[in-house]
C-alpha positions in Angstrom: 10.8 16.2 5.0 12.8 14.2 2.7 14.7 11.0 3.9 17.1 8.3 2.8 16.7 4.3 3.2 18.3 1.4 2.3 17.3 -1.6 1.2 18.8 -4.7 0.5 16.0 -6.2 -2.1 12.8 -5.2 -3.9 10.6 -7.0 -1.8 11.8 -5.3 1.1 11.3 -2.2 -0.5 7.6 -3.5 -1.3 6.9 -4.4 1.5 8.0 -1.0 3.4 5.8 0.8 0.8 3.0 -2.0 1.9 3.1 -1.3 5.7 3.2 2.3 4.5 -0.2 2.3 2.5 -2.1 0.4 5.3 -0.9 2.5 8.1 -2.2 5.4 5.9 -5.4 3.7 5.4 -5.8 3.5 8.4 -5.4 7.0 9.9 -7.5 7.5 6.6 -10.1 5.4 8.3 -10.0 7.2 11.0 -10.6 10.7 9.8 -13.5 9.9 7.4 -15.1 8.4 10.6 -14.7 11.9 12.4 -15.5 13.7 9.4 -19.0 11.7 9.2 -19.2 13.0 13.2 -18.4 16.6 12.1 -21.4 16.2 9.5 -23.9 15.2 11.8 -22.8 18.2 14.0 -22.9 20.4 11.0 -26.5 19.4 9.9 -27.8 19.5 13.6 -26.3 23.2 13.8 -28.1 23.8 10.6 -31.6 22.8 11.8 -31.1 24.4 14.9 -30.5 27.4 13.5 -33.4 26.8 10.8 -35.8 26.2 13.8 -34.8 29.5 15.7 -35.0 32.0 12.7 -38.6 30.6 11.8 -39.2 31.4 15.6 -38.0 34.5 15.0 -35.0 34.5 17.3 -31.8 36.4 16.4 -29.3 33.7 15.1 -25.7 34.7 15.2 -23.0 32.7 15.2 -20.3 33.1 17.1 -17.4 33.5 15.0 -14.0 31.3 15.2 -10.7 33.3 15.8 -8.1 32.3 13.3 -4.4 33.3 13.5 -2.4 33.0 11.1 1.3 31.6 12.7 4.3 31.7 10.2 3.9 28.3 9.7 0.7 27.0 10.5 -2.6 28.4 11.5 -4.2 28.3 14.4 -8.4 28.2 14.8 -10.2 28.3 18.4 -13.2 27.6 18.7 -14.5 26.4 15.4 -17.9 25.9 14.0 -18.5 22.2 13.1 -18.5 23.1 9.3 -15.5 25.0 9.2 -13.5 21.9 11.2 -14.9 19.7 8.6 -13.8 21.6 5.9 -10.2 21.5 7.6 -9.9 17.9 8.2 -11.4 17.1 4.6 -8.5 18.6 3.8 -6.2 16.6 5.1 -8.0 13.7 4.1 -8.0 14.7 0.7 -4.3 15.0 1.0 -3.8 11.2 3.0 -5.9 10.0 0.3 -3.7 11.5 -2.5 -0.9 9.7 -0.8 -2.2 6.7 -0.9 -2.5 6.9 -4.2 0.6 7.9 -5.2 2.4 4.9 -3.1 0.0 2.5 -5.0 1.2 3.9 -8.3 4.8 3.8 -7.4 4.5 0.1 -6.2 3.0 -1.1 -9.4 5.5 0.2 -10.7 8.7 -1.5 -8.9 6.7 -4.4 -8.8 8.0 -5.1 -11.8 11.4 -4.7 -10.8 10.7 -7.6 -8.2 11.7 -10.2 -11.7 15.3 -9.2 -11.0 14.8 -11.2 -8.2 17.9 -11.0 -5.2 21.1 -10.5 -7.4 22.8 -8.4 -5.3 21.2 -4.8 -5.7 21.7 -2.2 -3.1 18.4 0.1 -3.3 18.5 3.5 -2.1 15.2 5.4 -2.1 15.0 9.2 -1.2 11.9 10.1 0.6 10.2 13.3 0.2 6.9 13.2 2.9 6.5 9.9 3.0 6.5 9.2 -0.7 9.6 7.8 -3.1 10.7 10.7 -5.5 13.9 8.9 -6.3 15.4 5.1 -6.4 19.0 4.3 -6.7 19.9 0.6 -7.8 23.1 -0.2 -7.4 25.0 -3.3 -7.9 26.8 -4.6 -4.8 
């Protein structure tokens, strides 16, 4: 989703990016704490399972339906690994875009010498992440 804000200085701009990052962080926070709770799950499953094939009982898993949407897809039901492996996903991608803010605010950083002269920022926004700043002079 790309969007368009204004600014009226660089530390505003720095500081958007700022609240940004730690409200990342912390939704990034979050999900590593569920993923360490899908783990556990995962390695219980696992000795479960070990326990009941040396006992000789059938283990089969039940198997997770998946449907694929047009623009998403949907999973019921699904085995603790397999929701791990989907939310490591997505943390791999919040953690990428943490990243990438950090990078781009070292980098106007040093526009923050300019100091306030009158410079009207535009930045486009695509997901969450500057692609493009305008600068122009009021």
């Amino acid at each position: 989703m790309a969007i368009i804000r204004e600014y009226s200085n660089i530390s505003e701009l720095l500081k958007s990016i700022d609240d940004t990052i730690a409200e990342y962080r912390r939704v990034l926070g979050e999900l590593l704490k569920k993923t360490e709770e899908l783990r556990v799950k995962s390695e219980q499953e696992a000795k479960l399972k070990a326990v009941l094939s040396k006992l000789g009982a059938p283990v089969t898993p039940p198997s997770p339906t998946e449907i694929g949407l047009r623009s998403v897809k949907l999973v019921i039901n699904p085995l603790p690994q397999q929701e791990l492996s989907l939310i490591e996903v997505a943390v791999e991608a919040l953690n990428n875009k943490i990243t990438a803010l950090t990078s781009i605010k070292k980098d106007i950083e040093a526009l923050s010498a300019l100091g306030d002269i009158g410079i009207k920022i535009t930045v486009i926004y695509v997901d969450d992440v500057p692609k493009n700043i305008i600068l122009k002079f009021a």
